[in-house]
N, C-alpha and C positions, 0 to 999 in steps of 0.2 A: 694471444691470438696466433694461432698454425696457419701461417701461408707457405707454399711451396714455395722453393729457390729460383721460381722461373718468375717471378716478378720482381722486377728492376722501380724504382723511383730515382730519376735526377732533377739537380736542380739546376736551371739558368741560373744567370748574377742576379737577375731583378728581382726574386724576393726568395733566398735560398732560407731564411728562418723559417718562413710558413713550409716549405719544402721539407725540412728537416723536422717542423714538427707532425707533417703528414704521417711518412716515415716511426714519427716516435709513437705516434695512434696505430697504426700498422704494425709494429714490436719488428721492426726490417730496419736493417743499415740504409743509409743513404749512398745510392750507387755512385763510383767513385769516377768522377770526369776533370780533365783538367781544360778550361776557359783562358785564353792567351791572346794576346793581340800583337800583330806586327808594327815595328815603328809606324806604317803608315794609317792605323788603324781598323786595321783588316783584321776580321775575328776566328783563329783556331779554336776548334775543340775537338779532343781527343778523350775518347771514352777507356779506361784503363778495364773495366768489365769487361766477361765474354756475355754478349747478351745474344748470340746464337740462338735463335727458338725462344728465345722469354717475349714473358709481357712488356713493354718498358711503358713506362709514362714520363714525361719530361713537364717539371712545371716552370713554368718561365708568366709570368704578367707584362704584359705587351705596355708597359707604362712608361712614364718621362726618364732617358729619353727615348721613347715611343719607336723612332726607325731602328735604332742600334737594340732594342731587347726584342722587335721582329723580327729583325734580320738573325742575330744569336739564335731564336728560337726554329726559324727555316734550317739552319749550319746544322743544330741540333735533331731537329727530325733524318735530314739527309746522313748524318754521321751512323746512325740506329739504323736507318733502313737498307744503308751499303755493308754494315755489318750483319746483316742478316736475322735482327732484329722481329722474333712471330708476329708483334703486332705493334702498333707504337702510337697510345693516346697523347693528343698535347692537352696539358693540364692548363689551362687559360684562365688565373682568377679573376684578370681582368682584362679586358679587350679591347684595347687601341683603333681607336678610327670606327668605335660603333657607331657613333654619332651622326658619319657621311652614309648612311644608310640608305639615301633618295637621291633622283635630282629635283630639286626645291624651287630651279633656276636654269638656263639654259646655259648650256658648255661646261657644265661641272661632272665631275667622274660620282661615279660610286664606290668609294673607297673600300667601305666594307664587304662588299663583293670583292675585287680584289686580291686581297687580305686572305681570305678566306676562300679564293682556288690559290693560294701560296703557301697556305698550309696546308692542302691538299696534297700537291703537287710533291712539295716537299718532302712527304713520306708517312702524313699520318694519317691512322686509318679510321679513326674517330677523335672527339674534342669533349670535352667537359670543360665547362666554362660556370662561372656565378654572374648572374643579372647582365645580358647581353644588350642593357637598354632597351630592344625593342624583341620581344618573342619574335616576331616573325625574321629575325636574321638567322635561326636554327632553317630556315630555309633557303642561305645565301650558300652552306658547305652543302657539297655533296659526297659527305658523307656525312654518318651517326654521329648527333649532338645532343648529351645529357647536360641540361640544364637547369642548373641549382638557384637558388634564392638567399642572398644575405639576411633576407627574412626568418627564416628558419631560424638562426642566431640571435637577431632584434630584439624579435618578439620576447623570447625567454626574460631577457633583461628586463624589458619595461613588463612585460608580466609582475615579474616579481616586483617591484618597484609597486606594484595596485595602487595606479594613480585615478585617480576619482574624476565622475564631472568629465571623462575623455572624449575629446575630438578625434580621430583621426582625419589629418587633410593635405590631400595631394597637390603638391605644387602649381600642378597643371594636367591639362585633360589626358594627356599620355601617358601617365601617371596611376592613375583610377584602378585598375586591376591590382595594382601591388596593395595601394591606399586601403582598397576592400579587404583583402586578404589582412593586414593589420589591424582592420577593425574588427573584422571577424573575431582572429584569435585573440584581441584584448578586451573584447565587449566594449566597443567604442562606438559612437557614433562617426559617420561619415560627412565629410566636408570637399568641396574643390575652388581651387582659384583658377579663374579665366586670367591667362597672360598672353601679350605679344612680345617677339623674341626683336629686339631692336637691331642688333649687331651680335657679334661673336661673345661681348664679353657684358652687353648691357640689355635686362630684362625690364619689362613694365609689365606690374602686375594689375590688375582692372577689378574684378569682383570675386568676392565669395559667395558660394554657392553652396549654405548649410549653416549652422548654426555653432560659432562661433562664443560670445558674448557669456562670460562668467564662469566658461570652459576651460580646464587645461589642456593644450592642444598639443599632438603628436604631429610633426610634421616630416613624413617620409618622403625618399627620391634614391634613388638609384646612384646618381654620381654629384658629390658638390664639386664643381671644377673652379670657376673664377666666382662663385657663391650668390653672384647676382640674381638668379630664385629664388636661392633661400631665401638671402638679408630681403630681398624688395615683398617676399610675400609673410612672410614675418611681420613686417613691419604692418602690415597691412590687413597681421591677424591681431597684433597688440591695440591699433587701431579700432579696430572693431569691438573691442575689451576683453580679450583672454585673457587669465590668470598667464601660470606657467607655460612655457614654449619649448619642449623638447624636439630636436631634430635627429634622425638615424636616416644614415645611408649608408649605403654596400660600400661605395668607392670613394674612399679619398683624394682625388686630385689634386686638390689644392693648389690652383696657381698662384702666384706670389702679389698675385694684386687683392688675393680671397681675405690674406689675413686681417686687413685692414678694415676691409668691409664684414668681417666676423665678431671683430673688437665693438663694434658700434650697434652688430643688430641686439635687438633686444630677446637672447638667445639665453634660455636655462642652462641648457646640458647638450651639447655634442655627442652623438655617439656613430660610431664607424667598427667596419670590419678589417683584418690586413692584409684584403687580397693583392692591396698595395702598400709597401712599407710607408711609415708615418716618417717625415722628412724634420730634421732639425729645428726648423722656424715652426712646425708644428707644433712638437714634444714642447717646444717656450712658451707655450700658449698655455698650457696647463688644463686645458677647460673642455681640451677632446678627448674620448673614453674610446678605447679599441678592444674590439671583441674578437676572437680567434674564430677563423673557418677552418680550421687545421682538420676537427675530427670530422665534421661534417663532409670536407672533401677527401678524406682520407678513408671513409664508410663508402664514400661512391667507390673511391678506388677499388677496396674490395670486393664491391659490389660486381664491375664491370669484372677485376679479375677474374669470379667464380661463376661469370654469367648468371647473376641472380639481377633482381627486379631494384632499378632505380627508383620507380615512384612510389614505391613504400617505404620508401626514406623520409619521405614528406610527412608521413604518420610514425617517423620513429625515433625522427631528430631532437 
């Protein structure tokens, strides 16, 4: 693959493998930056590139811990844009504080607005990001936001796998657009569970809404974080009498209360993407499968570099 020398790829700390395999899908070095911290935890970086007039992309995942790989990621657009940097996408595989996208509640901020005039501000003049949780946050930037799907990836997998009898079922009603899109591409049928969100870490799940019973079910979501969707709506697909229970999601979170509650649901096969690294107590678990976004975001990169068409990537992935 011929790209001209006027496109740069760096990486943040928070997931320079995915960065570096972009880069190896590109047939381009990975631009060279050095990431330092002062005793008091104050974060340098110094781009050793002359990125004068290029393209640069920076990919950094806004993930745990969440303020310190935002902040890195602000350092890093400002450092491209005082050097004189033509244009400078943040490459966002995954996006910290999507979640505070409303107020829910009185006296509470919207984080993800926020977030998102700070990556602005900071110097980037478009984003590329995978599964934003909610489509309409591609209208919290003001500026250009190509927005990709861990689906794209998923699917392939459980495609091939031609698992029989399939459900596909959204965790919950927010959910349903993606849910559709999986059943589509796998010839599934479609299913939804009604949940109320109790607390920050505890979910109750209430009814299905499709046909469940003698089915193996696919059960998609965007982000497992402390896993209380999944396990509560799993349990309450076995309940109903599915066979097999496979779950795929874009984002791995995983908070450290999740594993526990992953060991007990009555769960087939995990599968995940790495737009967040998989963390130690993870990898122990043996039972999660992780699928690379690498070419996928590395096809958009080219994409944007030659000003060609992003959404016929959806038809080429």
């Amino acid at each position: 693959m011929f790209l001209s020398g006027s496109l740069k790829v760096f990486a943040g700390s928070s997931n320079p493998v995915l960065a570096s395999a972009i880069c190896k899908y590109l047939e381009i070095p990975l631009g060279s930056a050095k990431i330092s911290a002062f005793p008091d935890g104050e974060k340098l970086i110094r781009v050793d590139d002359d990125v004068r007039g290029t393209d640069c992309f920076v990919v950094q995942s806004t993930c745990r811990p969440v303020d310190e790989h935002l902040m890195e990621l602000l350092i890093f657009l400002d450092c491209l844009k005082r050097a004189s940097a033509k244009r400078i996408t943040a490459v966002i595989p995954y996006f910290g504080y999507a979640r505070q996208d409303r107020k829910d509640e009185g006296r509470v901020p919207i984080t993800a607005k926020l977030v998102a005039n700070l990556i602005a501000t900071a110097g980037a003049d478009r984003v590329l990001a995978v599964d934003l949780h909610a489509h309409q946050l591609q209208g919290f930037f003001d500026i250009p936001v190509d927005h990709l799907t861990g689906e794209l990836v998923l699917s392939k997998y459980f495609r091939d796998k031609k698992i029989n009898n399939l459900t596909v079922v959204s965790p919950d009603v927010g959910n349903i657009r993606t849910a559709s899109l999986y059943a589509s591409h796998l010839g599934g049928d479609l299913a939804i569970i009604h949940k109320r969100r109790i607390s920050g870490s505890e979910v109750k799940s209430y009814e299905i809404i499709g046909q469940v019973n003698g089915r193996n079910v696919l059960m998609c979501d965007d982000i497992i974080a402390t896993a209380g969707t999944v396990c509560g709506a799993t349990k309450l697909i076995k309940d109903r009498g599915a066979k097999k229970v496979y779950v795929g999601a874009t984002h791995g979170v995983f908070a450290p209360q999740s594993f526990e509650k992953l060991k007990e649901a009555p769960i087939d096969e995990i599968v995940i993407t790495d737009t967040i690294p998989l963390t130690e107590e993870a990898k122990e678990t043996g039972s999660i499968k992780v699928f690379s976004v690498a070419d996928m975001l590395g096809e958009a990169v080219r994409r944007i570099h030659k000003n060609e068409s992003i959404s016929n990537l959806f038809n080429s992935v």
